[in-house]
N, C-alpha and C positions, 0 to 999 in steps of 0.2 A: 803351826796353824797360820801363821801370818804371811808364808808365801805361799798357801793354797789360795789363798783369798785373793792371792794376784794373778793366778792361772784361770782362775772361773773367770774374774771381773769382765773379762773381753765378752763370752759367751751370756753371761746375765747383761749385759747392757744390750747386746742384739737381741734378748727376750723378753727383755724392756719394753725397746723401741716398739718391736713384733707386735706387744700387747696394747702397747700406747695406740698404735694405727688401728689395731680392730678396735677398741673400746672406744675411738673416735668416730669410728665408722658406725657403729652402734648408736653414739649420740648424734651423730645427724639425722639417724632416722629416727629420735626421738623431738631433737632441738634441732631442726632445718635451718632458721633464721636466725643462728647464733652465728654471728660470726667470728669468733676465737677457735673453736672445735671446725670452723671450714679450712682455715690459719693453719689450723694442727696437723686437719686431715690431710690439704695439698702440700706440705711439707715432707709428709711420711708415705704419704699412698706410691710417690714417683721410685721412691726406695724398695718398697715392698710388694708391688703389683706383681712380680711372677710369682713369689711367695703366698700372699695371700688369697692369690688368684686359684693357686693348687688346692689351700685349707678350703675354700669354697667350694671346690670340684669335689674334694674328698669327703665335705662332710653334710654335702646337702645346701649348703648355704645355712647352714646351721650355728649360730651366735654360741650356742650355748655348748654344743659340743665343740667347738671352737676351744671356747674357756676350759675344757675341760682336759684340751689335747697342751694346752699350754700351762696350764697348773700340772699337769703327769711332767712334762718336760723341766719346770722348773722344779721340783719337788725332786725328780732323778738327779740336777744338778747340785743340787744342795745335800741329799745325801749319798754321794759320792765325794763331796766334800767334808764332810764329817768321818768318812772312813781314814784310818793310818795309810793302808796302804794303795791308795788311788790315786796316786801321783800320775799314774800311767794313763789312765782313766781322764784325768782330767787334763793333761796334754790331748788326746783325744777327742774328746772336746772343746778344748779350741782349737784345731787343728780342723774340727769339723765345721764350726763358727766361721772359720776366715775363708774354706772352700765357701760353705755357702753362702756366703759375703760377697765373693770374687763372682761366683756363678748368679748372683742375681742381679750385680753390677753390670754385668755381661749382657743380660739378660734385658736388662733396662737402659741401656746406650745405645742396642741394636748393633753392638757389635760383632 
């Protein structure tokens, strides 16, 4: 069990991040004049603008199905992680992690 937990770790901290940017972006348009959440948001949004920019095409501009395309996503990763035999699976997954890592990197340098 304790080297599955090292194969997801890459793929849950980009789902992290992913969720930390929208739930930032959410608070500004609750708390505009906070300035910590403006901090958070200009920090992550330069990372995840092609990214986020697709969930917003896809789901309306929709917050909440947002949240709900990201808890499905985290929720598959966690149990695939609880199965024995998803080792394969979870190469897979970060394998998919670091493409689209690379591809949003890409994406955001204007390379």
């Amino acid at each position: 069990m304790r080297h599955r937990i090292f194969l997801i770790l890459f793929p849950a901290s980009l789902l992290l991040l992913l969720t930390l940017e929208r739930v930032a972006t959410y608070l500004l348009g609750v708390f505009p004049s906070s300035a910590n959440v403006w901090i958070v948001w200009l920090e992550l949004r330069p990372v995840w603008r092609p990214v986020s920019g697709q969930m917003d095409y896809l789901t309306g501009d929709s917050m909440a199905m947002q949240g709900v395309i990201l808890m499905v996503i985290a929720a598959s990763l966690f149990f695939v992680l609880t199965r024995k035999k998803a080792i394969a699976l979870l190469f897979l997954a970060n394998h998919f992690a670091l493409t689209g890592t690379a591809v949003a990197t890409v994406l955001t340098t204007n390379a």
